[in-house]
Structure formats: structure tokens, C-alpha cells
Steps between C-alpha positions, in 0.01 A plus 500: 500500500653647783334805633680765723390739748673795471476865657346809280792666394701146419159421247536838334885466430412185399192623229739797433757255381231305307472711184164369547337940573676548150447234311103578548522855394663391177266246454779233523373148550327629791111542543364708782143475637427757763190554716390839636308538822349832575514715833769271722421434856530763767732301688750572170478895604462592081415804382151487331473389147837290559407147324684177608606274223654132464736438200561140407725406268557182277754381283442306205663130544486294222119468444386635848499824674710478855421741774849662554412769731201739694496863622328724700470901459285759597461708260413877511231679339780686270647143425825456719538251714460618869882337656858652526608297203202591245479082409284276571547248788581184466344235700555127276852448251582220348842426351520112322391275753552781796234678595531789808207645683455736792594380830251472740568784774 
């Protein structure tokens, strides 16, 4: 499979594009596991309360599950996500065979 590193905001358009956010809040062939994590880091500069969670998301294949993509949000103690955009952040897609991941910086 060939993997690709790509920049932050190329990964989003490219889990934007995926359908793969709406598929799993309709429940659409999609499974989503997330973890929660209380009080992040101080380096992360949260306000307190904020909780960091990991999404990952799997597709059913045939008779297996296929990890299709994972997030990363911070979420605030009234619920919305603490970025511009209000979604979580991508960091692993997979399209096919293609799979894109953060660059390195």
C-alpha cells in the first residue's frame, strides 16, 4: 500500500472529501471507537476540564473491519471542539490502497 505524507490542511481536504465524518454519524458502514483522556498536557495551553479524544474509524470489508481513518480533538467542557473549524483533526486516511498521514515537520 502506498502511504503518503502529506501536510495538515491537504489530510483534512482529503477526510473532508471522504464522506467518511458522515457516514459515521449516520451509522453508515462505519464504526467509530473513540478514547477520552482527561486534563491534556500543559504544553497544549487548554482550558481546564477540556478532554482530548482519539476517534478511529473502521469500515466493514467483506468479513473484517479496516481502519479507514483517526482523529484528534480537544474537546471543551460544553462539548465543542476547541479549533477554528469545530471538527476533529485528522491525523491517518485511508482511501483503497492509499493511505495519507501527517508529514513530519
Amino acid at each position: 500500500m502506498p502511504v503518503h505524507a502529506v501536510s495538515s490542511a491537504r489530510l483534512r481536504q482529503i477526510f473532508n472529501a471522504s464522506g467518511y465524518l458522515e457516514r459515521a454519524a449516520s451509522g453508515q458502514n462505519m464504526l467509530v471507537t473513540v478514547t477520552r483522556r482527561s486534563q491534556p498536557a500543559p504544553e497544549y495551553q487548554q482550558p481546564a476540564g477540556t478532554v482530548s479524544e482519539t476517534a478511529m474509524y473502521r469500515e466493514s470489508r467483506g468479513n473484517r473491519l479496516v481502519v479507514v481513518a483517526l482523529t484528534h480533538a480537544f474537546v471543551l467542557p460544553d462539548g465543542t471542539i476547541n479549533n477554528r473549524r469545530g471538527l476533529p483533526d485528522p491525523k491517518y486516511v485511508r482511501i483503497g490502497d492509499d493511505i495519507y498521514k501527517l508529514a513530519r515537520r
